[in-house]
C-alpha positions, -999 to 999 in steps of 0.1 A, spaced: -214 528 -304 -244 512 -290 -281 522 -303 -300 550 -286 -331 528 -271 -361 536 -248 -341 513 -219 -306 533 -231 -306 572 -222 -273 586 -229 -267 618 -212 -243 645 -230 -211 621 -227 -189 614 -254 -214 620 -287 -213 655 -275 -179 658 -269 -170 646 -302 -193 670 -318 -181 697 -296 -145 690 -314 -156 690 -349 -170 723 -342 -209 712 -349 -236 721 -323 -254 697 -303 -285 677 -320 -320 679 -309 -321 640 -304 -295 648 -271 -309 644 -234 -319 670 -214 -288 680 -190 -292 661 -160 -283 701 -142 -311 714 -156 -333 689 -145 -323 696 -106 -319 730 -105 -354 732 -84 -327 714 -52 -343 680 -62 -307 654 -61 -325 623 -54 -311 589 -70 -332 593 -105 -326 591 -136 -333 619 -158 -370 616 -166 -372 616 -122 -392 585 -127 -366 553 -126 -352 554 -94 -311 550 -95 -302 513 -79 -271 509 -90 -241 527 -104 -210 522 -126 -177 544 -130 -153 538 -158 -126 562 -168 -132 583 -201 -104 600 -224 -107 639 -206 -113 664 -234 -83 682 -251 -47 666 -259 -55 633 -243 -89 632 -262 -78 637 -294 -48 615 -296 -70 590 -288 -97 593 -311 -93 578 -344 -100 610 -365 -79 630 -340 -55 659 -363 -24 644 -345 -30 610 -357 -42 618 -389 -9 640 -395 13 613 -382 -2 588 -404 -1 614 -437 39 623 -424 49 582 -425 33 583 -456 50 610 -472 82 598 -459 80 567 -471 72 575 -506 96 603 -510 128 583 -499 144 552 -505 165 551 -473 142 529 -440 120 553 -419 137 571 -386 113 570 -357 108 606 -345 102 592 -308 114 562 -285 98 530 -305 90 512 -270 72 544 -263 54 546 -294 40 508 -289 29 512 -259 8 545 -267 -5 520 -291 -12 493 -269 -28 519 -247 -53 530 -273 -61 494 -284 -67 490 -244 -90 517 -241 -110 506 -271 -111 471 -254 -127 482 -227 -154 504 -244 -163 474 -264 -163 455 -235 -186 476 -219 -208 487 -248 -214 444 -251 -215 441 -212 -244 473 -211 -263 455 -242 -266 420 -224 -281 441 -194 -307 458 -216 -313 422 -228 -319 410 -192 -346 437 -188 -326 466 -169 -329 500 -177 -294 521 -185 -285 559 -183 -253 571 -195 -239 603 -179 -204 611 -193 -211 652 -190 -208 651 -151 -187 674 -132 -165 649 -126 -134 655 -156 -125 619 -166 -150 595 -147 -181 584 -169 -213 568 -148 -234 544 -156 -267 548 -139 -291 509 -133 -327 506 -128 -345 473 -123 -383 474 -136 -405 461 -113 -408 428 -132 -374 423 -131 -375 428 -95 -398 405 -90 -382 378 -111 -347 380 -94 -364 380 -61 -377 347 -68 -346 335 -84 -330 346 -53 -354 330 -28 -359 367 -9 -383 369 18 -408 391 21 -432 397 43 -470 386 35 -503 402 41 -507 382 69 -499 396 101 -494 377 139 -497 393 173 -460 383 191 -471 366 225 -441 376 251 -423 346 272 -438 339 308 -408 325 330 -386 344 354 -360 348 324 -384 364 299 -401 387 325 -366 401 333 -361 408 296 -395 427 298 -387 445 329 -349 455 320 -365 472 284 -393 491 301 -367 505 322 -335 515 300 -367 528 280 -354 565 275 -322 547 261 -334 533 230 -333 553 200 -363 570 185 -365 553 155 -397 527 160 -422 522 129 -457 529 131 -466 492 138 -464 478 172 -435 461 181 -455 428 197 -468 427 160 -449 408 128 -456 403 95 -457 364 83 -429 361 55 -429 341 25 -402 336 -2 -418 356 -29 -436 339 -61 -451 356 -88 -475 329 -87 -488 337 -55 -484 377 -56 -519 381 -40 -505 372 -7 -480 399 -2 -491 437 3 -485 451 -31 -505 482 -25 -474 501 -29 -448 486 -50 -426 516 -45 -420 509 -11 -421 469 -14 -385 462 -23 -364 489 -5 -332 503 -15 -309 476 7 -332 447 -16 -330 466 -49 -293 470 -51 -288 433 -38 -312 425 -67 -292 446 -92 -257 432 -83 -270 397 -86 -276 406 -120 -244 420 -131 -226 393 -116 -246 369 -138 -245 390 -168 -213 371 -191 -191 395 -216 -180 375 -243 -151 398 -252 -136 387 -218 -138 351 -220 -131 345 -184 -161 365 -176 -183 358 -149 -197 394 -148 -194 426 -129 -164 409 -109 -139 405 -137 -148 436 -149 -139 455 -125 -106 435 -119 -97 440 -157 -101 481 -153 -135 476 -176 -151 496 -151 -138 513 -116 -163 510 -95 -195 496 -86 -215 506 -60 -253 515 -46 -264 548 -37 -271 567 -1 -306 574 7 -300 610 7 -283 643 24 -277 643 60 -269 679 65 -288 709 46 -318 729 47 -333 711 24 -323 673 34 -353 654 33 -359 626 64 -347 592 54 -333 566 67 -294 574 65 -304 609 84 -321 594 108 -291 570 116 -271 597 118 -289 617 140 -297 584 163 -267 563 157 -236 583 140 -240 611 167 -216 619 197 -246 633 217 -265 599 220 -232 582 230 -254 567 262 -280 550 235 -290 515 223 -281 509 190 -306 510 163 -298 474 149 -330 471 129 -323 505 109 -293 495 104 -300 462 90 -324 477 65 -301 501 57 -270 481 58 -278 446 56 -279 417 77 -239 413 84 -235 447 87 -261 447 114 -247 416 132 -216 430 137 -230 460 154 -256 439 174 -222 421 183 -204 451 193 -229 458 211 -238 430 232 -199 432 236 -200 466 249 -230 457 273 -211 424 286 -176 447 297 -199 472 316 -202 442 347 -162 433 338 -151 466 341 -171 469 374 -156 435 391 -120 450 381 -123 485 391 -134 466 426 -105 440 425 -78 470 419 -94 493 445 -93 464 468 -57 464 462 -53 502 469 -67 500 499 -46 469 513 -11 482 501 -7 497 538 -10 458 552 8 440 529 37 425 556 59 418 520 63 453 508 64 463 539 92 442 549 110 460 517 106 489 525 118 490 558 150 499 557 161 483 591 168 450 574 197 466 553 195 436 530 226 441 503 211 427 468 237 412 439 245 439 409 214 436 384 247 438 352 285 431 350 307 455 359 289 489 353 262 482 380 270 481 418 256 464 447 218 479 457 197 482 488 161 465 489 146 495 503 151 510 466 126 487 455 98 499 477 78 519 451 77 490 425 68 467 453 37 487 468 30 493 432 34 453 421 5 449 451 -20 469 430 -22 441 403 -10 415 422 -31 403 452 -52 377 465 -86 391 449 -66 384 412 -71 348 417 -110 356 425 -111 380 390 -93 356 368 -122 328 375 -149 355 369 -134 368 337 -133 331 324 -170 328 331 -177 360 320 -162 351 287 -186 319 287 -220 339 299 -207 364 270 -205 336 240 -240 319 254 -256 352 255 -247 360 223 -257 332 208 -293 337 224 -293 370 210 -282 357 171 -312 337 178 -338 361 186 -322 387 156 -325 357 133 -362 355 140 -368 389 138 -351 395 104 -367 363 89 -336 345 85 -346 315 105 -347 296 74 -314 310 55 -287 282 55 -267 257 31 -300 262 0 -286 299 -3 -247 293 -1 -252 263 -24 -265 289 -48 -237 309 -47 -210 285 -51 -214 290 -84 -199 324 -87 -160 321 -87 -136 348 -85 -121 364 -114 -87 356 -107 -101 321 -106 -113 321 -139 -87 336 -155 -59 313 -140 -86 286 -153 -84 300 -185 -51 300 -185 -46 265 -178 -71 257 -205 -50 273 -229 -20 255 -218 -33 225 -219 -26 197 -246 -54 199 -274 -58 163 -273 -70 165 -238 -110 153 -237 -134 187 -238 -155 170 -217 -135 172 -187 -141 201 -162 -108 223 -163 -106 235 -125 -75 244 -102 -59 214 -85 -38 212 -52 -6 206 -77 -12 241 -96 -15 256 -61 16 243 -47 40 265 -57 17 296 -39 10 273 -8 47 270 -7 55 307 -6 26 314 13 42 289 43 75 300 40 65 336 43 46 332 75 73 314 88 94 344 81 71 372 89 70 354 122 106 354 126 105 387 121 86 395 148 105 370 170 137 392 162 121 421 169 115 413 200 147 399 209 162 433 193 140 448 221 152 424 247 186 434 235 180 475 237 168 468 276 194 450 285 216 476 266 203 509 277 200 496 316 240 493 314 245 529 297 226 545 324 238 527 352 272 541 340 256 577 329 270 607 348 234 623 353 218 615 388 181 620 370 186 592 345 202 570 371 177 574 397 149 561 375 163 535 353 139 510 357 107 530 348 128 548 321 135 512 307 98 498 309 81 523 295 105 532 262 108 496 256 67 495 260 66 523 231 88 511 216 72 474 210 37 497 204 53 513 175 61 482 159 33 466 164 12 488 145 38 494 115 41 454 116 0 452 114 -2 477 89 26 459 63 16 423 76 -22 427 60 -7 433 28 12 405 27 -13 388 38 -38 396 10 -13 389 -17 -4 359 0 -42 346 -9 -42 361 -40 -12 340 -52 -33 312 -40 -62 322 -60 -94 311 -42 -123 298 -55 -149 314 -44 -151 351 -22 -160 331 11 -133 305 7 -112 337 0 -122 357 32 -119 327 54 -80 322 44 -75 358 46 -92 360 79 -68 328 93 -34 346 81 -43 381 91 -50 366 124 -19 347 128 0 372 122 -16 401 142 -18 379 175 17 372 173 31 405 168 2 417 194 13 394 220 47 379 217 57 411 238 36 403 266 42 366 261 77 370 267 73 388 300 45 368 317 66 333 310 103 340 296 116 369 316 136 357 350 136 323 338 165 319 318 188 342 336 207 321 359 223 330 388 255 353 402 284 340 392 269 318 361 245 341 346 231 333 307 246 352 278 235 356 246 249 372 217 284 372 233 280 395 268 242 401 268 234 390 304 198 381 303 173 399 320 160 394 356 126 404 370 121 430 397 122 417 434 86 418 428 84 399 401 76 408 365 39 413 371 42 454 373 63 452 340 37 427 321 8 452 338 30 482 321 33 465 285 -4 456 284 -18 489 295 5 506 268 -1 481 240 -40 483 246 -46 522 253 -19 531 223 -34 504 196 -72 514 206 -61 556 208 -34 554 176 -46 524 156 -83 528 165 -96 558 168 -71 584 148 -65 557 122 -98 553 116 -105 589 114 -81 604 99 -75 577 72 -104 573 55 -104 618 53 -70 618 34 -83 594 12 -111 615 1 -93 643 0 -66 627 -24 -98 618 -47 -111 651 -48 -75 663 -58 -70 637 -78 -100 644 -99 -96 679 -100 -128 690 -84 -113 710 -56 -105 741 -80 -145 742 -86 -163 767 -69 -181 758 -40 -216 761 -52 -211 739 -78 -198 714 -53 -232 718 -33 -254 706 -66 -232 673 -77 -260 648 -78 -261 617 -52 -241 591 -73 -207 624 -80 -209 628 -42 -208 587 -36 -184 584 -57 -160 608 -39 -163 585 -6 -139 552 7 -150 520 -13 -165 496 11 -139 469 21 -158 449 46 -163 444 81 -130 417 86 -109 448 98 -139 458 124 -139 424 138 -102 418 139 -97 452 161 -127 436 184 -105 399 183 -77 413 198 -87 437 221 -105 401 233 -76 389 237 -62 414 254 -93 417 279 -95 380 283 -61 363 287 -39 384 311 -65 401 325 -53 389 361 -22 415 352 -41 440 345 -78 441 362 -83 474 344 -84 457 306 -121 456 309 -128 494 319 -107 504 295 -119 479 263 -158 494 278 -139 533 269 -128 523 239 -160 508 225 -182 533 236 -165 556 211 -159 527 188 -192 522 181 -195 561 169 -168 562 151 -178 531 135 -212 544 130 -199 578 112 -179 562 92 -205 541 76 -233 568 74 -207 597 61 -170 584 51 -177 553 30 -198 546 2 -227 526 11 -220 484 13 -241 462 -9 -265 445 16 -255 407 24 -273 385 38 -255 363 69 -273 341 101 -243 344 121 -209 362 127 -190 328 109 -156 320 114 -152 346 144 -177 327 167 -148 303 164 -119 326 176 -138 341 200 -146 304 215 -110 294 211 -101 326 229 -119 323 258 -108 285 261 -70 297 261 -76 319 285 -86 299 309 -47 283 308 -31 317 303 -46 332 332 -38 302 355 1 299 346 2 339 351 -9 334 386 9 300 392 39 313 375 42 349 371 28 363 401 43 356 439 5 344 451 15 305 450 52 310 471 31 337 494 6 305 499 35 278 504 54 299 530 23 305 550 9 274 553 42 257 552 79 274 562 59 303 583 67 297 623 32 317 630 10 311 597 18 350 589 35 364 560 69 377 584 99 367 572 83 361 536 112 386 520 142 373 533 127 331 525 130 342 490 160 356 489 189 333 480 229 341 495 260 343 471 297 349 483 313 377 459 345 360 457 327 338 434 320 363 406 338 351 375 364 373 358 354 407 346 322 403 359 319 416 394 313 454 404 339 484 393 332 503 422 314 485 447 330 505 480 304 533 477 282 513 502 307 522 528 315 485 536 330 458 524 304 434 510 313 398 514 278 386 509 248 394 486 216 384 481 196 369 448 155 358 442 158 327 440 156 291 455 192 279 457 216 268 480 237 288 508 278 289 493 283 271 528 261 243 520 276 209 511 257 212 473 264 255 473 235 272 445 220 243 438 181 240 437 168 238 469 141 215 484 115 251 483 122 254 450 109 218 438 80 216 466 67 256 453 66 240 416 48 212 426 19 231 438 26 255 406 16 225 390 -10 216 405 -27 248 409 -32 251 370 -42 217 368 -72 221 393 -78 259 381 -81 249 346 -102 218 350 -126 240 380 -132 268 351 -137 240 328 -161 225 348 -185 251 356 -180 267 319 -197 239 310 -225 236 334 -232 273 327 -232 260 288 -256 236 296 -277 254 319 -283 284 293 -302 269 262 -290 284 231 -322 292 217 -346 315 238 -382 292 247 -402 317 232 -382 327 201 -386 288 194 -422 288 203 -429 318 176 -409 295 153 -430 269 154 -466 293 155 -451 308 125 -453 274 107 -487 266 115 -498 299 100 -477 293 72 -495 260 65 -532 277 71 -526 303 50 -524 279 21 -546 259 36 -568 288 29 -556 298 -4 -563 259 -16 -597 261 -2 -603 295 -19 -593 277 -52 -609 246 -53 -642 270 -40 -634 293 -67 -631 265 -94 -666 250 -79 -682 280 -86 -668 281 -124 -677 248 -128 -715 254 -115 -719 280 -137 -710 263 -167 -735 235 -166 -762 257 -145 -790 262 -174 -804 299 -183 -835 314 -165 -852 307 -205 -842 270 -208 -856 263 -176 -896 268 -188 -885 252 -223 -867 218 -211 -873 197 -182 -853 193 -150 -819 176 -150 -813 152 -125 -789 165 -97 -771 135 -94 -750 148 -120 -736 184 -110 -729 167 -77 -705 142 -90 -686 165 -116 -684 185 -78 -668 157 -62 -645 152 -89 -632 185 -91 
């Protein structure tokens, strides 16, 4: 066991416990119970002497008391009288032992017990090179908690300040700048817009003025006069402390583990489970005092001010800077769908109200033409009137109108405004959280701390490795020792893909299936609404794949870059991020992909339709077209992964988990007043671990997607993605302030490798949007026929132009109607969407001369759509600088100061040593009268000098 020390305070742990069992009483040398020490309601983060404030804490698992703990312990009865049995045995016969139990048992109880003792001398080493490094440790293994030991880290305040000048921190200086406001048009509509939305911004401003900031300096202990040190309590906060404190412990080396590189492998090796900083405080209570994770609750985490700015500057301090960019992200997000959301609910009113003068669903549902359509499958189905398709045609007209060409341009600029503005505003939150000058200096720093797993498969190899291999060489991972995991890691993306491939083809397959059963189904219900009853279970059914898929595709993915084994944790993330990506677009969207460019284009025609797996007639789009049933998928896919995936997920997930803790622990068979007085770090401890904000983002990436690339489908995506968020961002915030334990504050300029997707999204889009309208929606045929085949340049006669003739004697074997007389008439002719060929003409169903001239303007609508929206994407690039004028003004005014401060400071020093130096050679009051004057020349010149 380690020695008791003035920097190591056990609490009454294990020493206790093994007194307790030998039947002695406790020793006067033991620490005061940390219960007795807050019995007055005080539970802030201290240690026990309520001086050394708590900045980090440790878990590891200890032996419980009773059975477990004594056949564990060395001097345990059981072992002892196991050991005297053997050797009573042994002595008193001749024949070979007989194990009593299983002997693969029995060695692994052993290799248990030499595991357990490995850790604790892992940790007793680990806690002895922290003391070493200056930190101050408190053991508490008497806690509530049965099973869970804690390990409680202060950092003195010269240990602070070291490490924060190791670390290069920032901090702000005694000197302090007035923040002059910009004076063009742009700026003074900043100005105006935040006096207005005034009553919307949270009450949570400091006592200093807001046009007033503090000049910051990396901190030196050299040059400590310049910061404001007059309380050191409040200089490094909480968020710095804890960074401070986990810097050290993944610096800190454990011998015993080789492969080492501190808290890291640790906590991967079961050393210790968990590592974490503390909350501020209680949020609910009588007797919660006000800090900062209250007041985020009660102005951020809070249903009731829903309507509210975001807080991003408490939540940076409280959180950290990539914490805080995500929100400030979601939140400029959020502000950008409000004018979206507007545009679309216009474009689909718009709609609504021209449904009554649309001369093509009109012309459908007038059931004076009496136009006879082709059977929609073999055999079971039967010939069908037009009229029938009235409702879906009206309906099609909603999403499908002129004003979707106008809304697909806008969204594509929107998207652009949308990346430009956020990039001004990364800019001015970089200047105001003094990380203007954080780049390639810090990450070059932390290249240096690999991953565990890296270490150890380094290790590995070193051991492997031939002994007359030179020392001197650098033993490191090369691409041939990741082959083998890049080879799995390809082969099972190719395969988790064509999974999801089939899985939409099984899907094709049930549509095509289930339309056939009720066609032939003896209920008039099921057969008067086959086609909605077919959209909308296959829509579910697609949602509820989707999100099983997502949920087993991110473990995969994970232990896909484990196998590869990383380098560093950002090298890590940024291959986890690509996979998880992949593979959640593809399963998002191959649905929708499928019907906005596959459906009713591979079917064929009457009389020589496409099969696949032997009878399966492919599937045709509605008469018109398949932009209701693209609009149907995407609304269902969006609202059900935002309401299922979300929003209960994300509530109801992260409860069960605590719950299972609590049970797991035993804790929920204490009384509840005891569970009211567990101290900060027990209640912590009970809360989700913290695993990052990639999950956050990759919700907001694909409802992006989602908003951006078929949005001229569905005009609605927008007003819906604006919903979603609004209760996003609560949930979000409650679930950081209450459910998980609180993140270790990293530092981060800029959102990273999302800024990329986001871009890449918005440049896809562009394309996407202009084959859905040249492609899947009838606006480029409506356009040919009316400037071109229309006798008056009107929209009459638009139905029956796209309607193609087929004689049914023509129908192939087996495949024409059962019983097609329940028309009342013979039907000799039917009719088909397409462009094709009357059976009368000398080339009968072949392509016809519309066909080729409509997909040559197809063509060349996407062409000049795509390079338009190009075009003035980039004007509106160039026109909006990515830096705001004044944010770089202040930039530049903050240098200047920089420079006169120690301009100043220089001058006060060479001043100061003029002064020593004077008064060295300046002779006493006495001497004067006793020795004449010394020439002046010579003071002068020593002042010169120095």
């Amino acid at each position: 066991m380690m020695r008791r020390s003035d920097d190591y305070l056990p609490v009454p742990g294990e020493e206790k416990n093994l007194a307790r069992d030998f039947g002695s009483k406790p020793g006067n040398n033991e620490s005061i119970p940390m219960k007795a020490l807050y019995e007055d309601g005080h539970l802030g983060p201290y240690f026990s002497d309520e001086q050394c404030r708590v900045d980090y804490v440790l878990t590891y698992s200890i032996q419980k008391p009773g059975g477990v703990r004594r056949r564990s312990s060395k001097f345990s009865d059981t072992n002892f009288l196991r050991r005297l049995r053997r050797s009573m045995s042994m002595r008193s016969s001749r024949a070979p032992l007989q194990p009593k139990e299983d002997p693969e048992i029995a060695a692994q109880d052993q290799r248990t017990d030499y595991h357990e003792d490995d850790k604790r001398f892992k940790r007793e080493e680990f806690e002895k090179n922290l003391i070493e490094m200056g930190l101050k440790l408190e053991k508490d293994e008497g806690s509530k908690i049965p099973g869970v030991g804690f390990l409680k880290i202060h950092a003195p305040w010269d240990i602070l300040c070291r490490e924060a000048e190791f670390m290069k921190l920032k901090m702000p200086t005694k000197k302090v700048y007035e923040v002059k406001q910009g004076s063009n048009l742009v700026e003074k509509t900043r100005q105006f817009i935040h006096k207005v939305t005034g009553p919307l911004h949270p009450k949570v401003n400091a006592a200093r003025p807001q046009n007033v900031k503090s000049l910051s300096h990396p901190f030196s202990r050299e040059k400590q006069h310049l910061f404001d040190l007059s309380d050191r309590d409040k200089f490094f906060d909480s968020k710095t402390r804890s960074s401070i404190v986990y810097e050290v412990l993944k610096r800190t080396r454990c011998t015993k583990a080789k492969y080492s590189m501190g808290i890291t492998s640790l906590l991967s090796s079961g050393v210790y489970t968990a590592a974490y900083p503390l909350h501020d405080g209680d949020i609910e209570g009588l007797n919660a005092e006000l800090n900062d994770r209250k007041l985020l609750y009660e102005q951020w985490a809070s249903y009731s001010v829903f309507y509210k700015y975001q807080p991003i500057g408490l939540i940076r301090k409280y959180f950290g800077e990539k914490v805080g960019l995500y929100f400030a992200w979601i939140g400029v997000y959020t502000q950008m769908l409000i004018p979206a959301a507007i545009v679309g609910v216009i474009v689909f009113l718009y709609g609504c109200a021209t449904v009554d003068d649309n001369i093509p669903s009109m012309e459908i549902c007038d059931a004076r033409n009496n136009i006879t359509m082709c059977p929609l499958c073999d055999s079971a189905c039967s010939y069908w009137k037009l009229v029938t398709a009235c409702g879906t045609a009206r309906a099609s007209h909603l999403f499908d109108n002129p004003a979707t060409v106008f809304f697909s341009i806008f969204m594509a600029l929107w998207a652009i405004l949308f990346m430009e503005h956020w990039k001004r505003r990364q800019m001015r939150l970089n200047y105001v959280w003094d990380l203007t000058g954080f780049g390639e200096e810090e990450e070059e720093e932390h290249k240096d701390h690999n991953r565990a797993d890296y270490e150890l498969k380094v290790m590995e190899k070193t051991m492997k490795m031939d002994q007359s291999a030179p020392k001197e060489e650098k033993v490191k991972l090369t691409c041939t020792d990741r082959m083998p995991a890049y080879m799995a890691t390809v082969a099972m993306m190719i395969f988790m893909i064509s999974v999801t491939f089939a899985i939409v083809f099984g899907v094709i397959l049930y549509r095509i299936s289930i339309k056939a059963a009720l066609h032939v189904s003896s209920y008039p219900a099921a057969r008067s609404n086959i086609r909605a009853t077919v959209k909308t279970t296959a829509a579910i059914i697609n949602l509820i794949v989707i999100i099983i898929l997502d949920e087993i595709y991110a473990k995969i993915a994970r232990k896909l870059t484990e196998m590869e084994v990383p380098k560093t944790d950002k090298s890590f993330e940024e291959r986890l991020i690509f996979k998880l990506f992949v593979l959640k677009f593809v399963n998002a969207f191959t649905p929708i992909v499928y019907l906005a460019f596959f459906r009713g284009r591979l079917v064929g025609r009457p009389g020589n339709y496409l099969y696949v797996v032997g009878s399966y007639r492919m599937e045709e789009c509605a008469h018109a077209g398949c932009l209701m049933e693209l609009c149907i998928q995407l609304c269902i896919t969006m609202l059900g992964k935002q309401l299922i995936q979300n929003n209960l997920f994300e509530i109801g997930i992260p409860k069960l988990k605590k719950l299972l803790r609590k049970r797991k622990s035993e804790v929920t068979s204490m009384p509840e007043e005891d569970l009211k007085t567990l101290q900060r770090f027990e209640k912590d401890y009970f809360m989700g671990p913290f695993v990052g904000i990639n999950p956050e983002y990759m919700e907001m990436i694909i409802q992006f997607g989602m908003v951006t690339l078929f949005v001229a489908s569905f005009p609605l995506a927008p007003l819906f993605a604006l919903l979603n968020n609004i209760i996003e961002i609560r949930l979000d915030a409650k679930k950081f302030v209450m459910e998980l334990r609180r993140p270790l504050a990293a530092k981060a300029k800029d959102i990273g490798i999302w800024y990329n997707l986001l871009r890449g999204l918005s440049k896809v889009a562009v394309i996407v949007n202009a084959f859905v309208i040249a492609f899947t929606s009838d606006f480029i045929p409506r356009l040919v026929y009316q400037y071109t085949y229309s006798p008056d340049g009107t929209m009459h006669g638009f139905i029956n132009h796209t309607l193609s003739y087929f004689n049914v004697s023509d129908f192939q074997n087996g495949t024409a109607p059962v019983a097609p007389m329940h028309l009342g008439y013979k039907v000799e002719i039917c009719r088909y969407k397409d462009y094709r060929e009357p059976p009368w003409s000398s080339t009968p169903y072949e392509l016809s001369k519309e066909f080729w001239a409509i997909l040559a303007v197809r063509l060349a609508f996407v062409i000049i759509f795509q390079n338009m929206v190009m075009l003035m994407s980039d004007f509106v690039d160039w026109l909006i600088p990515d830096i705001p004028k004044d944010i770089s003004l202040q930039i530049h005014k903050e240098k200047i100061l920089m420079v006169e401060v120690f301009m100043k400071e220089e001058q006060g020093k060479r001043l100061a040593a003029l002064d020593n130096h004077n008064k060295d050679n300046c002779p006493s009051p006495s001497s004067i009268h006793q020795s004449p004057p010394q020439p002046r020349s010579r003071p002068v010149i020593h002042a010169k000098a120095s």
